[in-house]
N, C-alpha and C positions, 0 to 999 in steps of 0.2 A: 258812411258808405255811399258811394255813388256810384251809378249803374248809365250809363252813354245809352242812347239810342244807337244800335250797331247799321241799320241802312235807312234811308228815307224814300216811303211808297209815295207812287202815282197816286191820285186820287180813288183809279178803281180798286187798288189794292188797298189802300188806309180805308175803306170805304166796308173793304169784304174783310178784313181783319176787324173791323170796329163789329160786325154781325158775327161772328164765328168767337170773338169772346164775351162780348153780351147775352151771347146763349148759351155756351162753359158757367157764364155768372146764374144764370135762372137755374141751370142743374145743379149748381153749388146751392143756391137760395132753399132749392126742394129737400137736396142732401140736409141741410142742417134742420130745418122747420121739420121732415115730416123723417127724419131717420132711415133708417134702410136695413132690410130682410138680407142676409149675408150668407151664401150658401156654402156650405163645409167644404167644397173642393177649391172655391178662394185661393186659400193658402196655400192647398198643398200644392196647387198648380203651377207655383214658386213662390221662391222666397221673397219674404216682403216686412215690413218693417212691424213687429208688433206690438212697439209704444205702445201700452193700453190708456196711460194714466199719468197727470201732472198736477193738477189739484184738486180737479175731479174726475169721476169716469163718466166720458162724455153720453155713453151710451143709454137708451132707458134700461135696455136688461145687459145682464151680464150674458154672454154666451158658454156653453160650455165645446167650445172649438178656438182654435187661434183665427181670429180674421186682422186683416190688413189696417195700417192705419191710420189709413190717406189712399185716394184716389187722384190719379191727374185727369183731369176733365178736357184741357185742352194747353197748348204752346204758344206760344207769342212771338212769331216770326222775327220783326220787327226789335225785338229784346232780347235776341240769341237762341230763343228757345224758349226763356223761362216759363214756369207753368200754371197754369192755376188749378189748384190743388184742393179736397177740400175732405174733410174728415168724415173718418165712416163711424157714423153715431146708430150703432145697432141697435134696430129697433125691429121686431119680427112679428109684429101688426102692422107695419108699414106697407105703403103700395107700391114703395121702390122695392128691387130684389136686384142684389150684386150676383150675378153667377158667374160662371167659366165652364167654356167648353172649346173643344179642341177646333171644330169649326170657326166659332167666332173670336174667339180666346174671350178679357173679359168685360161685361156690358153690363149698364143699369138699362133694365124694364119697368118699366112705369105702368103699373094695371089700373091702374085710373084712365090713363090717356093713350095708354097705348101707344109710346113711344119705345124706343132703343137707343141708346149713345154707348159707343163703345170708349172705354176709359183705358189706363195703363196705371198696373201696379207696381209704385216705385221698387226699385230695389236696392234701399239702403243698409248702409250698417247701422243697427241700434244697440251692439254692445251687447247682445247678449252670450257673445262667449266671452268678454274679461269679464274682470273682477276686480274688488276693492273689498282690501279689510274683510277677505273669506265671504263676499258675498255678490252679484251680481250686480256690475257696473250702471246698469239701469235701475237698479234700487236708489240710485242718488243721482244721475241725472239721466233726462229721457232727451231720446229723438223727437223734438215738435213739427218736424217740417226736413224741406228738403236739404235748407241748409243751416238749420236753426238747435240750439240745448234751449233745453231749460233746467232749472235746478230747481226744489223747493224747500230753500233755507228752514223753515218750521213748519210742519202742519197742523203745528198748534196757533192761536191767537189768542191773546188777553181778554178779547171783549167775551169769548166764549165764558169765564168762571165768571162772573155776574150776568150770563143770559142775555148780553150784548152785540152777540154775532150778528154780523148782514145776514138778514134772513132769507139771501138766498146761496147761502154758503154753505157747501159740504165739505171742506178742508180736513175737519176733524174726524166727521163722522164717517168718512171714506177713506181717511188712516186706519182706523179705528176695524173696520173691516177688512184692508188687506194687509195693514203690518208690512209694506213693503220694509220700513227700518226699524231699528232695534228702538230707539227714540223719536220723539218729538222732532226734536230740534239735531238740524246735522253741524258739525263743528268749521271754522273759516275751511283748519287742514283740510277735514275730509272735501267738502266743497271746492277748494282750489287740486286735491289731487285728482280727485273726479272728472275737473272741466278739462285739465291736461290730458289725461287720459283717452277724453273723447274729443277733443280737438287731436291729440295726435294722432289717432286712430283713423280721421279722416278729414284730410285735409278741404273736402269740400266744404265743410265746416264752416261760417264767416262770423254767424250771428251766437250772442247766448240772451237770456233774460234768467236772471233772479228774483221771484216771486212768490211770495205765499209767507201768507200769518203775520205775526206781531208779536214780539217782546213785550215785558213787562213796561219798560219804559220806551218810548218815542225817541231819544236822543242816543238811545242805547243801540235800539236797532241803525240808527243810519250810521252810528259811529264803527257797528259789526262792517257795514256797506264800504265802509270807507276801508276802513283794513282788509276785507275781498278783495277790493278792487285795486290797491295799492300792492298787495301781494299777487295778484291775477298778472297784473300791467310788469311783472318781475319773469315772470315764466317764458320760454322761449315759443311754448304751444300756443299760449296765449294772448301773447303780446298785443296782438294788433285786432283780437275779436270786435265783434260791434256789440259793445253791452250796452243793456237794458234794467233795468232795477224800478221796480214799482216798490212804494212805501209810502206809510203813512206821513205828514211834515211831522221836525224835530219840534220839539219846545224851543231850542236857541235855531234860529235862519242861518245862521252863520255855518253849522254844520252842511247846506247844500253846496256854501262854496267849496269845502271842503270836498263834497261827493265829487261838483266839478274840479277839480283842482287833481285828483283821481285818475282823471282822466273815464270818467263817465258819461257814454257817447249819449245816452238819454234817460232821462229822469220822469216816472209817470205817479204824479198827485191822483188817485182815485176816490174821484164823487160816487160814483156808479149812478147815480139820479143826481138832478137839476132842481129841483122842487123843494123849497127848505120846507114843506108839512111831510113831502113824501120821504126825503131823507132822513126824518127822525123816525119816520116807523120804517123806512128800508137797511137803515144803518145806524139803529142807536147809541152804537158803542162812535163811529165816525163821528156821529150829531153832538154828543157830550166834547169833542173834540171844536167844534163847530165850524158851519160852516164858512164863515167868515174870516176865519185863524185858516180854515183852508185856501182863501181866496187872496187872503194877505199870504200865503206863503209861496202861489202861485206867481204872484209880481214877482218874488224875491226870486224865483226860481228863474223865470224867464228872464233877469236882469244877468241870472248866472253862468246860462248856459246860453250856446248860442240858436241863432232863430229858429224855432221851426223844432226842438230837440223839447220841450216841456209838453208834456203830455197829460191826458184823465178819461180814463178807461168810463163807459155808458156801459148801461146793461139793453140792450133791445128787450123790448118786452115786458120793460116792468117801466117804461116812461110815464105811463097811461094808468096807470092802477088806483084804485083807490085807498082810504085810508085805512082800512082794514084788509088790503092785501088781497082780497079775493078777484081770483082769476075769470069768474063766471060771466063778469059784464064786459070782459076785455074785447077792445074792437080797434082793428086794426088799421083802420084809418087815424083814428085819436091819436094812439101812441109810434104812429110816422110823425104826425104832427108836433106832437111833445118832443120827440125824439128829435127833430129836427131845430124845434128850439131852444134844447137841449145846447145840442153842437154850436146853435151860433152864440150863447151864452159865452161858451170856453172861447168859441174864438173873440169874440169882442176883447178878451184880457189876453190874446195873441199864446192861447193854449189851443194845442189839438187837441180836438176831440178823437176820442176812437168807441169802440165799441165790441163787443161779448154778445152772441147771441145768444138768449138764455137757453137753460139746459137744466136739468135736474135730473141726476138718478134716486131720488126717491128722500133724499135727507133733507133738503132744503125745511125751511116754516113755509114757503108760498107756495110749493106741490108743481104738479105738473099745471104746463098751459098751452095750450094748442095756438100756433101762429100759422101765419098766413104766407106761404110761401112766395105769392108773387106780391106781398105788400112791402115783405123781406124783400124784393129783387126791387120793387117801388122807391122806398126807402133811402137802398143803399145806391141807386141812382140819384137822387138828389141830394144823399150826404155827399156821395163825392165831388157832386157839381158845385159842392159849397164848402167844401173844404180847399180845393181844386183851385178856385177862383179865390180864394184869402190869399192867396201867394204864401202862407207859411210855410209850403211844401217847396221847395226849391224842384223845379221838371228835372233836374238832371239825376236827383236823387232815385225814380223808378219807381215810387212805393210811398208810402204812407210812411210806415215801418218797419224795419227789416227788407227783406225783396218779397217780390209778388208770392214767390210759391211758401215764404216763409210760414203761414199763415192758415192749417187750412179748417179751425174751429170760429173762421169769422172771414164778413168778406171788405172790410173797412176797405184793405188796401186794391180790390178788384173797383169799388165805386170810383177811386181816385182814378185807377187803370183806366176805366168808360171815359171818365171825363177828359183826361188825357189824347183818347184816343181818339175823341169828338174834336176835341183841338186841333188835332194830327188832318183829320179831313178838313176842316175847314182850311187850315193849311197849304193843303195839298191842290185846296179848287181854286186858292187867291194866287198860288205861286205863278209865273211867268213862267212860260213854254214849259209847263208837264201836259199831259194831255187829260 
């Protein structure tokens, strides 16, 4: 997918556009670090998307009201419009509060700081008047975004029956509580009628990912991946979507050519940590796999698809931890730090890094952990000044992954956005005769 720069600003304007979304970014950074108090006329004040749930619920409590589920914080001139968007993680001890009212319509307040930003709540379709197989079309795939499915092939995982789960996974235990499906595991059919479905339904559609759990076997799962997506790329709905597929490597490499050969537009290896002591107590089940069969599968991948298309998802948050997982000495300088040499780790073997800011509703083994919201907005400034500057991002592509608004339980691809748009002004002040 590639997305054009639609006009080129003067300096003053690249200048007041690079301040008006660097601060959209800080409110997105507070959004996800410290949650947000959600008040019941939200919703009813119109209609709004209410995705709860993809493989986990993002939120600390569950509420007992519909609230929205995404905010747009701000637009991007410069980019048509698109937005930066970012997930409403209900938390009701928070200091943020989302309200509505007919004066202001709707705004986050900040009673810590005593701010206001007035936001807009998208109005998408998420499916929830069809259906599939007599049951709610969002029970198999959800709205992630403005122009984004996701689907979650299993929310079961192997490493869970020997006590091997990433211990900061709720996959199972957060099935396990809503039962949105009759199973575990949903089948290619039902997965491929699903994506039709909601790709037809709205063509503003562009992007899907496939994500969540593991099969018994490694070679088994990519081999499902590959029959998805060979049957996906058949569909007239779906033909041209921009797929995404995270999974574990096979035992035989040979099956990634296959994923590529698919016609699979990106392929995401996830380490979640960098650290071979932290990876074995962060991903035991991953660690038995090893690190190293991961990083030999990562060449092979990168040799498969093309540049800038191989990916491995970081967890913010747990870069920094010690070996025993406890959250109590976490400080948020260290695990910018880590985190950052995290990323230049993938990139030296010409893999993107990206990144999950952590989240727990309550099932994970490492619990809740209180982050630092302007370390998060720290951070994700110098991740994308250093993703930004490897040139694996092609500028023309707009994003990191998927498009800016695709995205809004992480702000990977807003860091790249700054960095871009830091470009964009220095640009703008070299250029001949702008003013």
């Amino acid at each position: 997918m590639t997305f054009h720069r639609v006009q080129r600003l003067d300096k003053a304007d690249a200048a007041a556009e690079l301040r008006s979304v660097r601060e959209a970014v800080a409110w997105k950074a507070k959004l996800l670090a410290l949650g947000v108090a959600v008040h019941p006329g939200v919703a009813r004040a119109r209609r709004v998307n209410l995705t709860r749930r993809h493989l986990y619920d993002y939120g600390i409590e569950v509420p007992s009201y519909d609230i929205p589920y995404e905010v747009i914080l701000a637009h991007i001139p410069s980019l048509g419009g698109r937005a930066v968007a970012a997930r409403v993680r209900y938390n009701p001890d928070s200091p943020l509060q989302l309200v509505a009212s007919e004066r202001d319509g709707v705004v986050i307040y900040d009673a810590h700081d005593r701010e206001v930003r007035g936001v807009e709540v998208a109005d998408l379709e998420d499916f929830r008047e069809l259906e599939i197989d007599g049951m709610p079309l969002s029970n198999v795939v959800q709205r992630l975004g403005c122009d984004l499915l996701g689907v979650v092939p299993t929310n079961d995982c192997i490493y869970y029956r020997g006590g091997n789960e990433c211990r900061f996974c709720e996959i199972r235990p957060t099935f396990q509580v809503n039962r949105p499906y009759p199973r575990y595991r949903k089948s290619v059919d039902t997965m491929i009628r699903a994506s039709v479905a909601a790709a037809g339904a709205d063509p503003s559609i562009e992007c899907v990912t496939y994500n969540g759990g593991q099969l018994a076997a490694y070679d088994s799962t990519v081999r499902m991946y590959v029959d998805l997506l060979t049957r996906l790329r058949d569909q007239v709905e779906t033909v041209n979507l921009n797929c995404t597929v995270a999974v574990m490597p096979p035992d035989d490499l040979d099956l990634l050519d296959q994923l590529s050969a698919a016609r699979l537009d990106q392929l995401s290896l996830n380490t979640e940590v960098m650290r071979p002591d932290l990876f074995e107590q962060i991903a035991p089940g991953k660690a038995a796999y090893g690190l190293g069969r991961m990083f030999r599968a990562m060449q092979h991948a990168v040799e498969a698809f093309p540049r800038g298309r191989v990916y491995s998802n970081l967890v913010y948050g747990m870069q920094s931890l010690p070996p025993d997982l406890c959250t109590d000495s976490w400080r948020a300088e260290a695990e910018n730090t880590a985190g950052l040499e995290a990323a230049e780790m993938l990139l030296e073997r010409n893999v993107v890094p990206i990144y999950t800011v952590y989240h727990s509703a309550g099932h994970s083994r490492i619990g809740p952990l209180s982050l630092d919201h302007d370390a998060l907005l720290a951070f994700t400034i110098d991740y994308g000044r250093l993703v930004w500057n490897s040139g694996l991002i092609d500028r023309s592509r707009g994003s990191i992954l998927f498009n800016i608004c695709s995205i809004p339980n992480s702000v990977y691809n807003e860091g790249w956005l700054l960095a871009e748009l830091e470009a964009r002004c220095a640009e703008a002040v070299a250029a001949p005769g702008l003013p």
